[in-house]
Residue frames as a rotation matrix with the C-alpha (Angstrom) as fourth column:
UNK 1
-0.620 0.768 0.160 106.47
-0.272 -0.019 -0.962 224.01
-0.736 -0.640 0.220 16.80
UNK 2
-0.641 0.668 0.379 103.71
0.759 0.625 0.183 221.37
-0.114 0.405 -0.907 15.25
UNK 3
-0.192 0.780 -0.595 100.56
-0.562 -0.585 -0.585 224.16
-0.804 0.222 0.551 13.35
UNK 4
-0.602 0.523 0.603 97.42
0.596 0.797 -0.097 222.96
-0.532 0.302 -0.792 11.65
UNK 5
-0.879 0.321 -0.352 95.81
-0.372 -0.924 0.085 224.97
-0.298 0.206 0.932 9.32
UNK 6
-0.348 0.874 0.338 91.96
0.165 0.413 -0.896 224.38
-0.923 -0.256 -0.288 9.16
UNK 7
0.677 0.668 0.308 91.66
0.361 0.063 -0.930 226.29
-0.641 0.742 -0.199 5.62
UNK 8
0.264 -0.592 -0.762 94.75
-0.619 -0.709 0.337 226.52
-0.740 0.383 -0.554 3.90
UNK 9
0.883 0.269 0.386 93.75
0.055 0.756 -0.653 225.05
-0.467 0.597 0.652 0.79
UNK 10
0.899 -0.192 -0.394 96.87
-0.436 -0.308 -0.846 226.45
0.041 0.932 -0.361 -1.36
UNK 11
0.787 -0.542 -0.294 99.58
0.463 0.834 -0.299 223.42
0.407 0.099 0.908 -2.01
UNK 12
0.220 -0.526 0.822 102.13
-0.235 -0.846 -0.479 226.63
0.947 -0.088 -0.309 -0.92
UNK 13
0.466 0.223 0.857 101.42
-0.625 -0.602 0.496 226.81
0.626 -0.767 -0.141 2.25
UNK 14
0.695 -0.430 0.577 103.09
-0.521 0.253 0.815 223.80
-0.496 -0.867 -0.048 3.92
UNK 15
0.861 -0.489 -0.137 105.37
0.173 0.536 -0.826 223.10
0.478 0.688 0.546 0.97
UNK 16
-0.395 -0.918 0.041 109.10
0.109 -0.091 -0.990 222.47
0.912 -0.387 0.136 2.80
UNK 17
-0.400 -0.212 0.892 107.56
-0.902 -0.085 -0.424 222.50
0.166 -0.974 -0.157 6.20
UNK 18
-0.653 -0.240 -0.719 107.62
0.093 0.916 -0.390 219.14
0.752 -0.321 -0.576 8.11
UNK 19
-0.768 0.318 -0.556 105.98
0.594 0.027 -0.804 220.36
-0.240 -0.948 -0.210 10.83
UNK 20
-0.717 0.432 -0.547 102.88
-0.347 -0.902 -0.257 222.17
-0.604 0.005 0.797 9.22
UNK 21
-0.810 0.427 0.403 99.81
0.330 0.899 -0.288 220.35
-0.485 -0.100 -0.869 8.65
UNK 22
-0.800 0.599 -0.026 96.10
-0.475 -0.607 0.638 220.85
0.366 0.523 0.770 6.87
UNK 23
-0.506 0.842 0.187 92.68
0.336 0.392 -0.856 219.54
-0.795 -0.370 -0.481 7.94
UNK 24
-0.072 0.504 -0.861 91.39
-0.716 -0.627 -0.307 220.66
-0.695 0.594 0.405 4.16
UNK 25
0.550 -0.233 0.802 91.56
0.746 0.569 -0.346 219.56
-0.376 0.788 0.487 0.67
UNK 26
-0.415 -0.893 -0.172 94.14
0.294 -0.311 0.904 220.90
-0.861 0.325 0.392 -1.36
UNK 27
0.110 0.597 -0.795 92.88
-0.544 -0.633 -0.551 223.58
-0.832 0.493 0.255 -3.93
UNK 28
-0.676 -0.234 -0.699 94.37
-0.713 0.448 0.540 221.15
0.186 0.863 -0.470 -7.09
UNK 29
-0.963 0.259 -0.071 92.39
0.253 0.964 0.075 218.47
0.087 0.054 -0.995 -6.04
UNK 30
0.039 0.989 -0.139 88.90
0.510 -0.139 -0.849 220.34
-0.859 -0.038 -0.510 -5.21
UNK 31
-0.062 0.134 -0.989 89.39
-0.890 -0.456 -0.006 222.31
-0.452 0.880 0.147 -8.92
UNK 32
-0.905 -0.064 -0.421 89.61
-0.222 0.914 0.339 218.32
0.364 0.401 -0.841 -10.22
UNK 33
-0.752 0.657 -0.062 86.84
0.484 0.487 -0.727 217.01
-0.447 -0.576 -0.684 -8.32
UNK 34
-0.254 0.543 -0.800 84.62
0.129 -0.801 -0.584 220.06
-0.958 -0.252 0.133 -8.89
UNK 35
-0.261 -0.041 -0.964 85.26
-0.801 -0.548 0.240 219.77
-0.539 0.835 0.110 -13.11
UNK 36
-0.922 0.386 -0.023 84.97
0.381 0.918 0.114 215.74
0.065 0.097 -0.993 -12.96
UNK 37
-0.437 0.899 0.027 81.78
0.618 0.322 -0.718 216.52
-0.654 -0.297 -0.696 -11.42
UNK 38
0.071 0.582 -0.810 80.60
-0.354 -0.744 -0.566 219.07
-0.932 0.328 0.153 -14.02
UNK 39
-0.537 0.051 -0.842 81.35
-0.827 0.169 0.537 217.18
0.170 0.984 -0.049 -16.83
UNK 40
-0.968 0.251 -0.020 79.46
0.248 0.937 -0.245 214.36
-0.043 -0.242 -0.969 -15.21
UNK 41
-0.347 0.920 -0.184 76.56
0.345 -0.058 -0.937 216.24
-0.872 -0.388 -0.298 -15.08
UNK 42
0.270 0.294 0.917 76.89
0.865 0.344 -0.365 216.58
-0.423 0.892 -0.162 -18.56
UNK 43
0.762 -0.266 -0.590 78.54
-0.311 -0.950 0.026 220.05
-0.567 0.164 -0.807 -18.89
UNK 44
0.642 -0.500 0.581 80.98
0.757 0.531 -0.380 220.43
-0.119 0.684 0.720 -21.97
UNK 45
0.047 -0.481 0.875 81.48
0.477 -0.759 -0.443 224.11
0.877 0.439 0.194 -22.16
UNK 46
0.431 -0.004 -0.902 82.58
0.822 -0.410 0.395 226.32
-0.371 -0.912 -0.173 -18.60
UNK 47
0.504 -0.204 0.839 82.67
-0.257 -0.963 -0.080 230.17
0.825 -0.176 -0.538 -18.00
UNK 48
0.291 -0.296 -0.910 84.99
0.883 0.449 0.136 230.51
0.368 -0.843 0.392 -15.06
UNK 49
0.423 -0.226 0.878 84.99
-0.444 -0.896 -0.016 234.40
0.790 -0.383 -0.479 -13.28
UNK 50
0.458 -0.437 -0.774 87.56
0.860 0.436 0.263 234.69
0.223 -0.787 0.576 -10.04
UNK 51
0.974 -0.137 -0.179 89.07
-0.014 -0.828 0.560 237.73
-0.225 -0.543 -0.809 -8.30
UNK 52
0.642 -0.669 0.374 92.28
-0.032 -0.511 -0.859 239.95
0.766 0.540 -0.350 -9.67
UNK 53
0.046 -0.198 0.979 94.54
-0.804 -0.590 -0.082 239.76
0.593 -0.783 -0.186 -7.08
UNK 54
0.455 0.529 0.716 93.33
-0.879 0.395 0.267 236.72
-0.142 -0.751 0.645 -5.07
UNK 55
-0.699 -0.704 0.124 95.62
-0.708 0.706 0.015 233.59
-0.098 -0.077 -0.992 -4.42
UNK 56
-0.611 0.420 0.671 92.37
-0.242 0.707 -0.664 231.41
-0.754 -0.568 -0.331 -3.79
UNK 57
0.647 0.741 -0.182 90.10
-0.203 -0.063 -0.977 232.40
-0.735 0.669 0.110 -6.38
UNK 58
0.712 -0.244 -0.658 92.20
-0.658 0.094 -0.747 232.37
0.244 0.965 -0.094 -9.40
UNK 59
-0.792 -0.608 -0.061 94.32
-0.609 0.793 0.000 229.18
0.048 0.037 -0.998 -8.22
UNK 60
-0.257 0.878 0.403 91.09
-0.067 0.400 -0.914 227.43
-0.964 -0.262 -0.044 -7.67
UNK 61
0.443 0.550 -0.708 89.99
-0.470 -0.530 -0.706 228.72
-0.763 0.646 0.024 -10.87
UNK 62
-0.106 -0.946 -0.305 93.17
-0.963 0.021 0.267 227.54
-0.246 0.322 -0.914 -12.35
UNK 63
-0.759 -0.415 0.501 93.13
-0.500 0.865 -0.042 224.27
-0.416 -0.283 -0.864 -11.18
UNK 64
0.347 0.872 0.344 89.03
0.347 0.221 -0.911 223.48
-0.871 0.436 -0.226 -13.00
UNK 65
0.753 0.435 -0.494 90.12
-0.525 -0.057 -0.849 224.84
-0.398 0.899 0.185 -15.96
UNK 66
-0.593 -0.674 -0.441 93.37
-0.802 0.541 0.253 222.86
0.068 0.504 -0.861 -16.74
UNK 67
-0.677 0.364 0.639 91.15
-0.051 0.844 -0.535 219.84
-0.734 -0.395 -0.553 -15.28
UNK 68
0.377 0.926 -0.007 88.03
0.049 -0.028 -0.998 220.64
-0.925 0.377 -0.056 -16.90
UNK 69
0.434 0.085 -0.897 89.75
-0.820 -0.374 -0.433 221.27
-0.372 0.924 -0.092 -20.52
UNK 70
-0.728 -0.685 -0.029 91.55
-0.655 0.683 0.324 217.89
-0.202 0.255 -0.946 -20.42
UNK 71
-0.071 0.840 0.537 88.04
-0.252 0.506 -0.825 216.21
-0.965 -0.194 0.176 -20.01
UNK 72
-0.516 0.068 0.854 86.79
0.777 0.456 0.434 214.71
-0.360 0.887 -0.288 -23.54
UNK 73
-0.050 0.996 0.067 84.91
0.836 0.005 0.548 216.80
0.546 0.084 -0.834 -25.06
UNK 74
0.619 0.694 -0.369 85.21
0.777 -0.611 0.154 219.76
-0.118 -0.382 -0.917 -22.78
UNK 75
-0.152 -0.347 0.925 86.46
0.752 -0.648 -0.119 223.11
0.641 0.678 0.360 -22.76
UNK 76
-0.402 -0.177 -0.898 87.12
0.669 -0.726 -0.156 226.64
-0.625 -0.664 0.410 -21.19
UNK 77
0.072 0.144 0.987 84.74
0.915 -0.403 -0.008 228.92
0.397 0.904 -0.160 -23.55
UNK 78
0.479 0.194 0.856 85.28
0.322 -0.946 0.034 231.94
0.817 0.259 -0.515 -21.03
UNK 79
-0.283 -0.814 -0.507 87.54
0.932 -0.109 -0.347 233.53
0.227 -0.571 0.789 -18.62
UNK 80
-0.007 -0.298 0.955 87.00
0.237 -0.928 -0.288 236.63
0.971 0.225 0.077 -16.73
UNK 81
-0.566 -0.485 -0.666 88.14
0.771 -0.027 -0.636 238.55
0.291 -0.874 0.389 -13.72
UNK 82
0.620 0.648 0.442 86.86
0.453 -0.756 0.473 241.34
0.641 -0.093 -0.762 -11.23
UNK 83
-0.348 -0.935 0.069 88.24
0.436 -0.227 -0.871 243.13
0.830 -0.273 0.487 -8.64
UNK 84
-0.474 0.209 -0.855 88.02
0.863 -0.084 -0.499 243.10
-0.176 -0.974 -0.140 -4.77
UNK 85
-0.611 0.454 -0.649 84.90
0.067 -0.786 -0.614 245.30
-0.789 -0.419 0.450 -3.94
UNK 86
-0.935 0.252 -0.250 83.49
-0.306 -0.215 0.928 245.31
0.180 0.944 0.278 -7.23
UNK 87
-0.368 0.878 0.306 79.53
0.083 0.359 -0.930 244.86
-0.926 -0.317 -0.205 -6.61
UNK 88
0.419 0.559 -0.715 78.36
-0.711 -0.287 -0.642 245.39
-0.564 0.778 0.278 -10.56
UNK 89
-0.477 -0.578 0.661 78.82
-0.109 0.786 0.609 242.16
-0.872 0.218 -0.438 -12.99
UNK 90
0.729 0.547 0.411 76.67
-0.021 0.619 -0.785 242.49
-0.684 0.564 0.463 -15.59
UNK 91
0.382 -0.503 -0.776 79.18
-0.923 -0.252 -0.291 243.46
-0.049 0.827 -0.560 -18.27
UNK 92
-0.632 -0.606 0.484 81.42
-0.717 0.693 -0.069 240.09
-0.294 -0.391 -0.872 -16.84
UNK 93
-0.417 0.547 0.725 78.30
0.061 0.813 -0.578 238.09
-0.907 -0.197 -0.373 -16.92
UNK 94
0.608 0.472 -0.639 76.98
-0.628 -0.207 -0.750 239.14
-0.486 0.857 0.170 -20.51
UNK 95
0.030 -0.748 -0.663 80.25
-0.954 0.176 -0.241 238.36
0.297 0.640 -0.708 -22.12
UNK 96
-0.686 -0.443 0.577 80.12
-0.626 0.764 -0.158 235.14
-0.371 -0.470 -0.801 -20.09
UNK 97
0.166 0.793 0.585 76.71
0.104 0.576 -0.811 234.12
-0.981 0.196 0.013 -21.68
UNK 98
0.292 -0.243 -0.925 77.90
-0.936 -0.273 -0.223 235.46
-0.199 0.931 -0.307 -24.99
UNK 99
-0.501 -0.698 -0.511 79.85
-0.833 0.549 0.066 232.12
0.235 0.459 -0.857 -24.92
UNK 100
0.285 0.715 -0.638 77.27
-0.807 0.538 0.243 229.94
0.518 0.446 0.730 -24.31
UNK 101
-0.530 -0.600 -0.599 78.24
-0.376 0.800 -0.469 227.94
0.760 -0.024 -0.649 -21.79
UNK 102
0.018 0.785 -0.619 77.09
0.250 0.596 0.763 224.82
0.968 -0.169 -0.186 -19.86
UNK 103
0.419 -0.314 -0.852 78.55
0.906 0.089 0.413 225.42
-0.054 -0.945 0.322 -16.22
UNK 104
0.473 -0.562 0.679 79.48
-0.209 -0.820 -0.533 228.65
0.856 0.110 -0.505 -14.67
UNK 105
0.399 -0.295 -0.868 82.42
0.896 0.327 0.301 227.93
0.195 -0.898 0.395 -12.03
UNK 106
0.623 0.001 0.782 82.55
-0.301 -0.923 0.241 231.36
0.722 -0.385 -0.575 -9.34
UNK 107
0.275 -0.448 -0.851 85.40
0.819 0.572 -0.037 230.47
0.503 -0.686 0.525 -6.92
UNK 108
-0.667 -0.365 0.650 85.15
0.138 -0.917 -0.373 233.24
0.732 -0.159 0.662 -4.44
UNK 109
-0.930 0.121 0.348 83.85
-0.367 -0.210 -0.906 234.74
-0.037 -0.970 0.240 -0.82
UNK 110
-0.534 0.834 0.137 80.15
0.838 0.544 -0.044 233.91
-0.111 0.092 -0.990 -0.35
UNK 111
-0.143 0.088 -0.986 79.31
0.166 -0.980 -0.111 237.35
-0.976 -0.180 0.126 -0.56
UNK 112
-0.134 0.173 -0.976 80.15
-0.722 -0.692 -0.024 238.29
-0.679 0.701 0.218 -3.57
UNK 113
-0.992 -0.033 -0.126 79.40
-0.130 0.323 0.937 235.23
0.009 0.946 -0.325 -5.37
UNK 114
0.095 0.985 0.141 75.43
0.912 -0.029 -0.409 235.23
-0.399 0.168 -0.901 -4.34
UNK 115
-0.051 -0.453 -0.890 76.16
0.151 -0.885 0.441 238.62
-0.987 -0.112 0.114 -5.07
UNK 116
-0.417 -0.630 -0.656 76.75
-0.490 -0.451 0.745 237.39
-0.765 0.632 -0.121 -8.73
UNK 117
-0.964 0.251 0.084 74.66
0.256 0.807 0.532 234.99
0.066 0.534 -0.843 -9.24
UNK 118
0.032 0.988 -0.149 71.81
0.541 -0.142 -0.829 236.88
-0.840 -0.054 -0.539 -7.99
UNK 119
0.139 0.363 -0.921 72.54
-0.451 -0.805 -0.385 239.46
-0.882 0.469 0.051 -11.09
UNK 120
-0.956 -0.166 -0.244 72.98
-0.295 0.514 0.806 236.41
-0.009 0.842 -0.540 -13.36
UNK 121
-0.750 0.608 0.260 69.30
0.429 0.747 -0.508 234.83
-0.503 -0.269 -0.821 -12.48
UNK 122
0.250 0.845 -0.474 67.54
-0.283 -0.404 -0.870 237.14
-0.926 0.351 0.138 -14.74
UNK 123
0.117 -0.240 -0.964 69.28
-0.963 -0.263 -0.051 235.94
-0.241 0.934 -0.262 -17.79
UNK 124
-0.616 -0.310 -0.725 70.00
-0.475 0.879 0.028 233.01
0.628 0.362 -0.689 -17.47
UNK 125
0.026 0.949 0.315 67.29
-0.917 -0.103 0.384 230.55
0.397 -0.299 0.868 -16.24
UNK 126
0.852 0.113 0.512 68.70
-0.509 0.412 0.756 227.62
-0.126 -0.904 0.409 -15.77
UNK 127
0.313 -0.944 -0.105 72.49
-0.692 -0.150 -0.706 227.35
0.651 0.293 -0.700 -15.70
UNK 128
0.829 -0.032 -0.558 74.49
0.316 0.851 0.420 224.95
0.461 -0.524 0.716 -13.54
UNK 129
0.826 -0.305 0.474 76.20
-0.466 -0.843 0.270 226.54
0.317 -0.444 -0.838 -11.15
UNK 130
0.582 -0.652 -0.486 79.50
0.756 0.654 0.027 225.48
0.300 -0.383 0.874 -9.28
UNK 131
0.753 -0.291 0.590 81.17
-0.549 -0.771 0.321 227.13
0.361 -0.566 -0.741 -6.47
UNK 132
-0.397 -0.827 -0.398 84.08
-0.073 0.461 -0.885 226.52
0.915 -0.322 -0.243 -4.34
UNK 133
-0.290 0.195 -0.937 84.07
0.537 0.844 0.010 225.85
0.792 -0.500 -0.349 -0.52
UNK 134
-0.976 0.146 0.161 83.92
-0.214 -0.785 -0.581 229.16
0.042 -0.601 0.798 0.67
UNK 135
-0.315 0.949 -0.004 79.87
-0.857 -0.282 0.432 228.53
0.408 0.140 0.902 -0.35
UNK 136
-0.866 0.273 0.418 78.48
0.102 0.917 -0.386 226.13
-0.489 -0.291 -0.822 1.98
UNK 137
-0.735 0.418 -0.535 75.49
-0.675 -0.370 0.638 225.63
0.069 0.830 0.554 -0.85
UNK 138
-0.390 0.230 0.892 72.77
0.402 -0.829 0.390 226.34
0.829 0.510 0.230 -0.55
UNK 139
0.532 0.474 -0.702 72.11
0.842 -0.386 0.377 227.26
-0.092 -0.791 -0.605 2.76
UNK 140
-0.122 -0.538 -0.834 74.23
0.704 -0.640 0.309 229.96
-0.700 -0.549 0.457 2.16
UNK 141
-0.939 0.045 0.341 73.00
0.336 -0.092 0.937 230.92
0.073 0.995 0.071 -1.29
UNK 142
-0.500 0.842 -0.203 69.84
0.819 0.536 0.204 230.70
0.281 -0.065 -0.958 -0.01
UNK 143
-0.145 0.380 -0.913 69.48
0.902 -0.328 -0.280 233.54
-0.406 -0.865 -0.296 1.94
UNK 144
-0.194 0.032 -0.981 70.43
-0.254 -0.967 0.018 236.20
-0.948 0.253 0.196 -0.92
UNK 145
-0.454 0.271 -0.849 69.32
-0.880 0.017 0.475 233.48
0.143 0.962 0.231 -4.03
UNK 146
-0.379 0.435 0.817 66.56
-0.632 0.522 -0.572 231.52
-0.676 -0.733 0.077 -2.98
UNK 147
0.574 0.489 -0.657 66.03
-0.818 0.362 -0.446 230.21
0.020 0.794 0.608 -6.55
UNK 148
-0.189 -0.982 -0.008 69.65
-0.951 0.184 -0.249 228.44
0.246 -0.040 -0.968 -6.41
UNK 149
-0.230 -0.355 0.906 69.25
-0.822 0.569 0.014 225.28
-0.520 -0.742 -0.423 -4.16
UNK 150
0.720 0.052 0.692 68.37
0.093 0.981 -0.171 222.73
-0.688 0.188 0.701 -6.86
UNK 151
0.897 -0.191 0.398 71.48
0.416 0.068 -0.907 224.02
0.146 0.979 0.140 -9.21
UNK 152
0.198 -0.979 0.044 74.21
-0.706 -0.174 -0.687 224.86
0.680 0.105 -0.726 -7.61
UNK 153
0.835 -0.301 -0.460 76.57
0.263 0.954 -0.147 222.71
0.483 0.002 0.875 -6.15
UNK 154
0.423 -0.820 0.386 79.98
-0.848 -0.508 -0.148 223.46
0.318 -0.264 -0.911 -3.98
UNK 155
-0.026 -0.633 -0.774 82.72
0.279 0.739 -0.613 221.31
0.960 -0.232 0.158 -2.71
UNK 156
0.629 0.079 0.774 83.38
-0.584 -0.610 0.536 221.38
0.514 -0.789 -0.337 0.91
UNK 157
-0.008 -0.302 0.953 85.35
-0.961 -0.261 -0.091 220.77
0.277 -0.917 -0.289 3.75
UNK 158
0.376 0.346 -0.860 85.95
-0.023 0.931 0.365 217.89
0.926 -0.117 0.358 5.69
C-alpha cells in the first residue's frame, strides 16, 4: 500500500521503501539551503542549540553545521543542547554569545524556540536568526516576539 508523508523530513524514513513517498524537503538539503543562505547574508560564525533526544532537531542541526563549516570562511563557534520541557535558556544562550557569533540556527517546535529567542532579545540586539520549518516566520514568531520579523528567517514547506 502507496503512503505519503506530508512532514517526514528525515532521509530515514522512506529509505528501502518503494512505495513510500514525501511532499517535503529532505532535512540534508533544508540544513544546506538554510547555511548557504546565512553565509550569504554575510554570517561567518554560527551558534547552533537543538533538543537532546530529538531526531529532527539535532539532524537538522547536523546537517547546517557540516554545511555551514565547509563554507569559506565559516565556522561552528558553538554547540549546545537542552532537553524536552526545558523552559529556562539563559545559561545555553550566555555561553552561546560568549562565542560571538554571527547567526544563531534554533531547529526546533515553535514553542520553544520563540520561547528562546524571546529570552535571547535582551542581550543580544540584533542577531540573525535562522529557524527550521517547524517556524512558519514570522507570523508565528510574532505573536510571542514581535521584535523578530525583520531578522529571522525559516525555511519552509512546499
Amino acid at each position: 500500500i502507496p503512503a505519503v508523508g506530508g512532514s517526514c523530513t528525515n532521509p530515514q524514513v522512506t529509505l528501502g521503501n518503494d512505495y513510500y513517498f514525501r511532499v517535503c524537503f529532505l532535512d540534508p538539503f533544508q540544513g544546506t539551503v538554510m547555511a548557504s543562505y546565512a553565509n550569504n547574508e554575510g554570517c561567518k560564525k554560527a551558534a547552533v542549540i537543538m533538543q537532546n533526544g530529538d531526531d529532527y532537531s539535532t539532524g537538522l542541526a547536523n546537517y547546517f553545521a557540516d554545511a555551514f563549516a565547509k563554507m569559506d570562511g565559516c565556522e561552528v563557534v558553538y554547540t549546545g543542547t537542552y532537553n524536552t520541557n526545558e523552559t529556562d535558556f539563559n545559561a545555553i544562550l550566555t555561553a552561546a554569545k560568549a562565542a560571538d557569533p554571527d547567526v544563531l540556527f534554533i531547529p526546533s517546535s515553535i514553542t520553544t524556540a520563540g520561547i528562546i529567542i524571546k529570552q535571547a532579545l535582551p542581550s543580544w540586539k540584533t542577531p540573525v536568526w535562522k529557524t527550521a520549518r517547524a517556524l512558519r516566520c514570522p507570523p508565528s514568531l510574532t505573536r510571542t516576539t514581535p521584535m523578530l520579523p525583520s531578522s529571522c528567517r525559516a525555511s519552509r514547506r512546499i
